[in-house]
N, C-alpha and C positions, 0 to 999 in steps of 0.2 A: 504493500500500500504506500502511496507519494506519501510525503507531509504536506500537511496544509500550506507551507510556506509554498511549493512546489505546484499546488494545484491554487494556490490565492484563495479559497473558500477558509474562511474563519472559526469553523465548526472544525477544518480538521487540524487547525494551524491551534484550536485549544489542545486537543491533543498531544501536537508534538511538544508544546509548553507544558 
């Protein structure tokens, strides 16, 4: 799975945080 940073959606960019 990308990281949110990766895909810019902020749902998965909490994730990687």
């Amino acid at each position: 799975m990308v990281r949110g940073e990766a895909t810019g959606l902020p749902l998965l960019a909490d994730g990687k945080g």
